[in-house]
N, C-alpha and C positions, 0 to 999 in steps of 0.2 A: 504494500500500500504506500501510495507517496504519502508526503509530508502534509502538501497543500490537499489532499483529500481526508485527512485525518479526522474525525467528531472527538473534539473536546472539551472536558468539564474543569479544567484549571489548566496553568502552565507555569513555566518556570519561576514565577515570582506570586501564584497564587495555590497552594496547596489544597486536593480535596479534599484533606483530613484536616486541616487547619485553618484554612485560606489564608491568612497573612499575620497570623497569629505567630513572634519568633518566641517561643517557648519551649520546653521540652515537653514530648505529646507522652511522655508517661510519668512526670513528675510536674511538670509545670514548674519548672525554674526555668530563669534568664541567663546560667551561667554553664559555660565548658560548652557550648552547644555545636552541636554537627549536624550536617543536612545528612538526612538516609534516606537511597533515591530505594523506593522500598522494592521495585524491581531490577532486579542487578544480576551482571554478566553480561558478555558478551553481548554489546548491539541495545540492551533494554534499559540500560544506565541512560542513553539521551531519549530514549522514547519517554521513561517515567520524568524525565526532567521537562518533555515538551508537554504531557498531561498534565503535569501538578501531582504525579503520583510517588511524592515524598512529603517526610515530614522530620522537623530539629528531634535530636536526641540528644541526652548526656552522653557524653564520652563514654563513662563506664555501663548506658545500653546501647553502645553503637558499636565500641571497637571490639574486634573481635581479642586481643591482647588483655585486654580488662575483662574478660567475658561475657560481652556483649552478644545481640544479635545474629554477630557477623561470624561467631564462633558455633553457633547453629542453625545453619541455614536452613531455609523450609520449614521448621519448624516454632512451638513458642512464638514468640512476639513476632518473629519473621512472618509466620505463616498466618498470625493474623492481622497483621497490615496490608497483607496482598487479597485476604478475601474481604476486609472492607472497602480496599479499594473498587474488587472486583463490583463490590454489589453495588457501590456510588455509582460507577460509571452504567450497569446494568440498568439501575432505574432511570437513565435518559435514555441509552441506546440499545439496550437488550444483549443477550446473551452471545449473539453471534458474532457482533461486532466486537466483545470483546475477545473472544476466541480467533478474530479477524488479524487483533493487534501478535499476541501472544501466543494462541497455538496449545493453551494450555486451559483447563477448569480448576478453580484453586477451589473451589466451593463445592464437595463432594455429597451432602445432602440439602437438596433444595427445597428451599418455603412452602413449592406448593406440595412437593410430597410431604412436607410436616402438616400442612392443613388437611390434606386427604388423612393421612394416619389419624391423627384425633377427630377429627370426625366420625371416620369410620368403626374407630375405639368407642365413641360417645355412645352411636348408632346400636352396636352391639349391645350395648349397656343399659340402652333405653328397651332393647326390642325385645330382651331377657328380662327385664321387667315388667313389662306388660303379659309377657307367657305367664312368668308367676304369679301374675294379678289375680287369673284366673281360680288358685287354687289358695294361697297362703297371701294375703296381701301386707304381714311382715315378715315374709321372706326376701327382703333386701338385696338385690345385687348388686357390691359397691364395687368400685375401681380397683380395689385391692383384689377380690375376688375376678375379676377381669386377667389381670396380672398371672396368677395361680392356675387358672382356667388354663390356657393356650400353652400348650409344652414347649412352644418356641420361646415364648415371653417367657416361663419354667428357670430358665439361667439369668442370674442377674445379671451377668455381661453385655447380655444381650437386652436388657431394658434399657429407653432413654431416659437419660439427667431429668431426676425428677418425677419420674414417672410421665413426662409430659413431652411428648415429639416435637414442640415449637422452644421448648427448654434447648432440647439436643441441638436445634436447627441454629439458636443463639449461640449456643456455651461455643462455636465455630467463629465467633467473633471478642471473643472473648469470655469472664469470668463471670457464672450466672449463679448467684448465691444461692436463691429462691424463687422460688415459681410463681409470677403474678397473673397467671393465665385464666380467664373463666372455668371455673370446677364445681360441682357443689359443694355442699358444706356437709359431709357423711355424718358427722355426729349429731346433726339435728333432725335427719332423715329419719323418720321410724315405719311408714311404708311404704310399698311399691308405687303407689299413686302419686307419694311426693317424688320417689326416686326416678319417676319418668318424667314430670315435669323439669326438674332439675337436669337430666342427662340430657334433656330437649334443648332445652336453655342452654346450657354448652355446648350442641353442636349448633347452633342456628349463631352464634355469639364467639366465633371462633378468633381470639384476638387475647388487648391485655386487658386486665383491668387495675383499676385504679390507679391508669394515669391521665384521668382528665377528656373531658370534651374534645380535644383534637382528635381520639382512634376513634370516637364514636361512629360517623359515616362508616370509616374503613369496615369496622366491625359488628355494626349492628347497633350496638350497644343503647337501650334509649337514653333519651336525654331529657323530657321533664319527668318530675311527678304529677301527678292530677290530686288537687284537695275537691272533694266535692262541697257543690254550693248548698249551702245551709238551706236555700229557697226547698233544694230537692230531696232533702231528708228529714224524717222523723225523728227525732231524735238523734246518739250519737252512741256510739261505743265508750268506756272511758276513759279509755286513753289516747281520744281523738282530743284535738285543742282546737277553741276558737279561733279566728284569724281572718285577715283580708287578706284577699288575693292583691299583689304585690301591683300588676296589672291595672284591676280594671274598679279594684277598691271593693268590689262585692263580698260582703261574709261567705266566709267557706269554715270548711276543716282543713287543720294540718293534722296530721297522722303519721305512723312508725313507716318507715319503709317496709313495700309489700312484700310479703315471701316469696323465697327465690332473687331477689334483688341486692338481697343483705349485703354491703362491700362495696357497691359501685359508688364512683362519681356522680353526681347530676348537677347539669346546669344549673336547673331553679327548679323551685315549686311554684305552679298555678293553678287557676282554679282548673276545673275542666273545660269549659267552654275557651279559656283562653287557649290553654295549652295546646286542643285543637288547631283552632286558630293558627299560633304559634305554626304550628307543624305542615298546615296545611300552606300556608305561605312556601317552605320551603322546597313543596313539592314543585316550585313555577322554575321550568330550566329541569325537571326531573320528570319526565313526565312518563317514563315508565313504572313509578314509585307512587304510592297511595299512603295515605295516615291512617293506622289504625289504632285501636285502643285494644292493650293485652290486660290482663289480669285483673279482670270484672271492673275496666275503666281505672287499675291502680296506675298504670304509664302511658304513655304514647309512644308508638315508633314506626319508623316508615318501614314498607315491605315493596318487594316488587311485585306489579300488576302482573297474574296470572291469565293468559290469552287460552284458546281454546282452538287447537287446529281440526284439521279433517278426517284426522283416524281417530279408532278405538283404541286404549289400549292396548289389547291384544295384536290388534294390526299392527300398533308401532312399538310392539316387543321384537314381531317378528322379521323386520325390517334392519332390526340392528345386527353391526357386526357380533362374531362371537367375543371381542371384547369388552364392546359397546355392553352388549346384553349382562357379561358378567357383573361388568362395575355396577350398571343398574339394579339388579340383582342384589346386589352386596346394599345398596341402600336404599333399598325397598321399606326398610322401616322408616327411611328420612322424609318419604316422599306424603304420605297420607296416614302420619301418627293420629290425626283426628279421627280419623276415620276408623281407624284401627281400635280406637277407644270407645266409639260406640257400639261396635261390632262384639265386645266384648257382654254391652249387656240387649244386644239385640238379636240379631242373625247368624251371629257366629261367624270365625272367623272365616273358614270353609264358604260360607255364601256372600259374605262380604267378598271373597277376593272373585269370586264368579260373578258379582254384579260391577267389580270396577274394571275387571278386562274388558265388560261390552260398554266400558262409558266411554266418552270424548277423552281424549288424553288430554290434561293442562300443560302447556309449556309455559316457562319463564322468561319474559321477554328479553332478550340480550340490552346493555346497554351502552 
């Protein structure tokens, strides 16, 4: 590739790990400092100097004489400053282009097989649940027993950091203490009924939590609470509190954060009608995305509009590749856990799944 054809996200005087920050990028001091062009050898030394792909080090982490770095390459601090780089530059130009410059993947387990693995962990967990509902509904199936279950999971070696696949997919960037991932809260779970809400809620919410408003979109996560208006209820629980809605001034309640939510962030609390509002606004510029209200009107949060094409079911199982068809398959419990739930105390599961292979298939509108 030339020079003058190159895509880049910094250069010699603006670092993508630092941009003009002259510090040490693992102590934060101003003294002994060294540039480390973080791809090095042969030919990559001016390529990472024309990217921006270095940053200052102390001497004693850079030279390899002090024990630096430089004294083990590829690995340690080496090896993760080349996969932050890698994924900086990924999130402008994508994967190829970087394999375009270098010829190499420093990044050996990728993001979206960490979001598929915990999902499909969640999936399991919820769908085991709902079979037990049937017979023992505190017969609990927690993550730990997930763990135990699968003789592959069986070896600890083989577990990821954490118990959590988006933990693993970090700890590749550095040092991850603890796990801020959407989970339930196992010790508060006492039945299956809670325990499939909860694993629902973890896989629909597949992200961090509690760090704020900003993952919210990425992840789902909602973002008000709903106090209901005073106008519209009888009375109150008591540990609901008076209050105006911050908005629009009308009595409402404030109230405990609803179950299943315990831990998160949230912008504000408002009444219901605003908080609507609020959300509905947001949709203008989203227009594949709708406001609904989850948890008998306890939050608000956008979903994507569900369209309805020209097969059945069954028509557009049979349509699919045999990989297509597996992975569908595999998350069959993701797709119509509502449904799955009234089938439990209705028709059974057996005639539930013979009345949704002759339905319309829903698809998700891409966005």
């Amino acid at each position: 590739m030339r020079k003058e054809d190159e895509k880049r996200i910094g250069s010699h005087s603006v670092s993508v790990l630092q941009g003009k920050r002259k510090v040490c990028y693992v102590s934060g001091q101003k003294t002994n400092l060294q540039k480390h062009h973080i791809f090095h050898g042969t030919g990559r030394r001016e390529i990472s100097d024309r990217h921006g792909f270095w940053v200052y080090l102390q001497a004693k982490y850079h030279s390899a004489a002090l024990g630096g770095l430089h004294a083990h390459p590829n690995s340690g601090l080496d090896l993760q400053l080349k996969r932050l780089c890698q994924r900086e530059y990924e999130k402008v130009y994508g994967a190829e282009a970087f394999f375009e410059i270098f010829h190499e993947d420093f990044i050996p387990f990728k993001e979206e097989e960490a979001i598929k693995m915990q999902k499909q962990m969640w999936s399991v967990i919820w769908f085991i649940n709902v079979c037990r509902g049937f017979k023992d509904k505190n017969n609990v199936f927690t993550s730990d027993e997930y763990w135990k279950t699968d003789e592959y999971w069986a070896n600890d070696a083989r577990k990821p950091l954490n118990r959590c696949f988006l933990c693993e997919y970090e700890s590749q960037f550095g040092e991850v203490e603890e796990c801020i991932h959407t989970k339930p809260n196992w010790e508060i779970i006492k039945t299956t009924d809670e325990a499939e809400k909860q694993a629902s809620y973890a896989m629909d919410n597949i992200g961090i939590e509690k760090r704020g408003f900003e993952v919210w979109e990425k992840v789902g996560i909602p973002g008000i609470i709903c106090m209901p208006l005073k106008k519209n209820k009888k009375g109150a629980p008591s540990d609901w509190r008076e209050t105006k809605c911050p908005k629009c001034g009308r009595e409402c309640y404030e109230r405990p954060i609803p179950k299943g939510y315990e831990g998160l962030a949230f912008e504000k609390a408002l009444c219901t009608e605003c908080a609507f509002e609020v959300e509905r606004k947001k949709q203008k510029g989203r227009k594949n995305m709708k406001a609904h209200f989850e948890g008998d009107k306890d939050v608000i949060v956008l979903k994507p509009i569900q369209k309805f094409c020209n097969q059945t079911n069954k028509e557009w199982l049979k349509s699919l590749s045999t990989e297509e068809l597996a992975e569908e398959l595999a998350r069959i419990a993701e797709w119509d856990r509502e449904q799955v739930k009234k089938a439990k105390r209705t028709v059974g599961l057996v005639e539930f799944m013979k009345q949704w292979l002759g339905e319309k298939h829903k698809e998700k509108q891409k966005k």
